[in-house]
C-alpha positions in Angstrom: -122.4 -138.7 103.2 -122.3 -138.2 99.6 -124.3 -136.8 96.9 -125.4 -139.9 94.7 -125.0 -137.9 91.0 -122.0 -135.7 91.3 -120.6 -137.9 94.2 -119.4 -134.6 95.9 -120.0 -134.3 99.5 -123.7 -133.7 100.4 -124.9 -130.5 101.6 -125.8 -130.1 105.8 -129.8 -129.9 106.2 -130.6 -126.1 105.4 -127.9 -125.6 102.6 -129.3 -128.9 100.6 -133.2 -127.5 101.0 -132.0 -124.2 99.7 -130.0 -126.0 96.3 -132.9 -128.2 96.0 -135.5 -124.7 95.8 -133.5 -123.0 93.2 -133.6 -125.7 91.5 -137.2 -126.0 91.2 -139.1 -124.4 88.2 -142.6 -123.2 89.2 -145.3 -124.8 87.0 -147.9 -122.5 84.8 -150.5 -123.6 87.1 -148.8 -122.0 90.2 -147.9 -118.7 88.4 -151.5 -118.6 87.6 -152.4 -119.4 91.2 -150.6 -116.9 92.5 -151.6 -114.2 90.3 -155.0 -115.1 91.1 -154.4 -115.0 94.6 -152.5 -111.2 94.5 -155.4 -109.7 92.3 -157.7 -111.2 94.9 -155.8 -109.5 97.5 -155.4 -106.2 95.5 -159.6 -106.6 94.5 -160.6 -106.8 98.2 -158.2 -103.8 99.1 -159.8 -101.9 96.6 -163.4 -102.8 97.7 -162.4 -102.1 101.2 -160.7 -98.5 100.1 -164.2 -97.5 98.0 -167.0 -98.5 101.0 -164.9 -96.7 103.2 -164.8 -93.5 101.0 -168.3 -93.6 99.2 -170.2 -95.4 101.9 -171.3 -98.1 99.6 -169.5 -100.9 96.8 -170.2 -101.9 93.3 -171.8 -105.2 93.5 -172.0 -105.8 90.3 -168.5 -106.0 89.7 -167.9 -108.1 92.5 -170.5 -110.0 91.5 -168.3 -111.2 87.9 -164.8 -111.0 89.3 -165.2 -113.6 92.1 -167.5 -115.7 89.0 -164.5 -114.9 86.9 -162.0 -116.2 89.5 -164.1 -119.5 89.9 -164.4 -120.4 86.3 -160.9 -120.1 86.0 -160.6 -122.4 89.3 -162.3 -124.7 87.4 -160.2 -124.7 84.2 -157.0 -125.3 86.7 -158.8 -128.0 88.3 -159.9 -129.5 84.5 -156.0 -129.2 83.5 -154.7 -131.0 86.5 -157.5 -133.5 86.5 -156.4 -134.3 82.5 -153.0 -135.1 83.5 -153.6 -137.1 86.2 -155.9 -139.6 83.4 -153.5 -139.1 81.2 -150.5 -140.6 83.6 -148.7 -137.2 83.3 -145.9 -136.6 85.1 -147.2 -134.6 87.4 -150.0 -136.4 88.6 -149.5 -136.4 92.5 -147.6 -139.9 92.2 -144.3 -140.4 93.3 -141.9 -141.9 91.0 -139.7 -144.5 91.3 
């Protein structure tokens, strides 16, 4: 079987998944997603770390980083929402 661009021989299962995720440029929105997602991790480490030494946690500043981490869900979600009206490329169709 061939490759249909460079007409070279096509790469075995494995090999052609690994070409095809180097390949792949992660989007803004997944960088932010997954620095929202290690903070988050990192924030509940630190909560856990502090009631376990004082006894107690700040809930106020809970309180505004999980409202901080929704709000920016919800830009994401307005982004991704705006492409997909606009007929981005990106909008969760398949093109062909």
């Amino acid at each position: 079987m061939t490759d249909r661009r460079t007409g070279r021989p096509a790469a075995a299962g494995p090999q052609r998944r690994r070409r095809r995720l180097r390949k792949k440029r992660r989007r803004t929105s997944q960088w932010i997603l997954l620095s929202m997602g290690l903070f988050a991790a990192a924030f509940i480490t630190a909560m856990t770390v502090i009631f376990c030494i004082k006894g107690t946690v700040p809930d106020t500043l809970i309180q505004y980083t999980l409202g901080a981490g929704g709000v920016e869900a919800l830009l994401l979600a307005g982004i991704k929402m705006s492409k997909v009206f606009a007929g981005g490329k990106n909008a969760g169709e398949k093109e062909e």
